[in-house]
C-alpha positions, 0 to 999 in steps of 0.5 A: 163604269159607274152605277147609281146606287141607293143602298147605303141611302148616303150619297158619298157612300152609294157614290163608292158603290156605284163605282167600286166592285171592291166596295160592293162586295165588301158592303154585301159581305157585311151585309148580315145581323145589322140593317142594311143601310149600316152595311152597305155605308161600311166600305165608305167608312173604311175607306174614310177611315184608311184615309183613301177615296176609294178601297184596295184589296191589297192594301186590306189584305197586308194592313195590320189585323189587329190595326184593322179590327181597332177600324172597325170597331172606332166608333160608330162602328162599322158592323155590330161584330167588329172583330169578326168582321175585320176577319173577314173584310180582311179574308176576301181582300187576300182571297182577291189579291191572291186569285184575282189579282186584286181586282174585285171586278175579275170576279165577274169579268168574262162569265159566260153563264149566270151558273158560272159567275155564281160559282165564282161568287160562292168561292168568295169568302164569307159567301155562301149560297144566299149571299151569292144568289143575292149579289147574282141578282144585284150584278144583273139587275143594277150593274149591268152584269147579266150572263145567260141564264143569271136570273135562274142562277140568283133564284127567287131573288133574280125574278122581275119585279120582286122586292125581296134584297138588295138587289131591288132597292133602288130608292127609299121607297122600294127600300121599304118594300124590301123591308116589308117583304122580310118582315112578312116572311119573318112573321111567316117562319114563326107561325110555321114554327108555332104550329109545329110545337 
């Protein structure tokens, strides 16, 4: 099943996403401390640079540690933490081969509820409970993946017509929403955070 996807904002890099689960899971895990384009563009990268059209959990999990941190880190670089980041691109790849047989979409395949497929998703490594709730709400309302009750199970980022992740970019346009959102709860936290002091 293929899925359009505009996160990475680069075709040959939204292509991968759109039809592999792997590289969906891999782009949201890195995800963190960079812009969001730059993380969901990693998993085309890597792949490019293992020299593959597409990525393979056991073929990350047994590649060399330091082999794959050096990657990362080629320029460009695929996260601002290269090191770190192999680390754990190379965690959820054995946790997948190890638990699911490789197969990142197991992750998700046959969940009765949306409290079920969270679970699954927060035992990932390098998920935690937001990262979780986010790509619960990616799964539901861009890859088809809608379990009962996934919107509650994905919190605020589940509700209908917010732009609040990843989850609601589908374009440059919503891509920018999304941004404008962040920024407003940034803003938001300082001023909190001023009046308390």
């Amino acid at each position: 099943m293929t899925t359009t996807i505009h996160l990475a904002q680069q075709p040959e890099a939204d292509a991968l996403l759109g039809r592999s689960p792997l590289a969906a899971l891999i782009g949201m895990l890195l995800d963190q401390q960079i812009p969001m384009e730059w993380a969901f563009a990693g998993p085309y990268t890597i792949a490019r640079r293992m020299g593959a059209d597409d990525l393979d959990a056991q073929e990350i999990a047994a590649y060399d540690p330091e082999a794959f941190a050096a990657l990362m880190a080629e320029k460009p670089a695929v996260h601002r933490y290269p090191g770190s980041m192999a680390k754990r691109v190379q965690q959820l790849c054995q946790f997948l081969v190890e638990n699911h047989g490789g197969d990142a979409s197991a992750v998700w395949k046959g969940v009765k509820t949306g409290k079920e497929l969270f679970e699954r998703l927060s035992a990932l490594p390098g998920y935690g409970t937001q990262k979780a709730q986010i790509f619960t709400a990616l799964l539901g309302k861009q890859y088809g993946v809608t379990p009962e009750g996934w919107r509650e199970a994905a919190g605020a980022y589940g509700e209908q017509g917010s732009f609040r992740s990843v989850a609601d970019i589908t374009g440059p346009e919503s891509l920018a929403k999304v941004r404008a959102t962040k920024q407003e709860a940034k803003q938001a936290a300082k001023a909190a955070k001023a009046k308390k002091q």
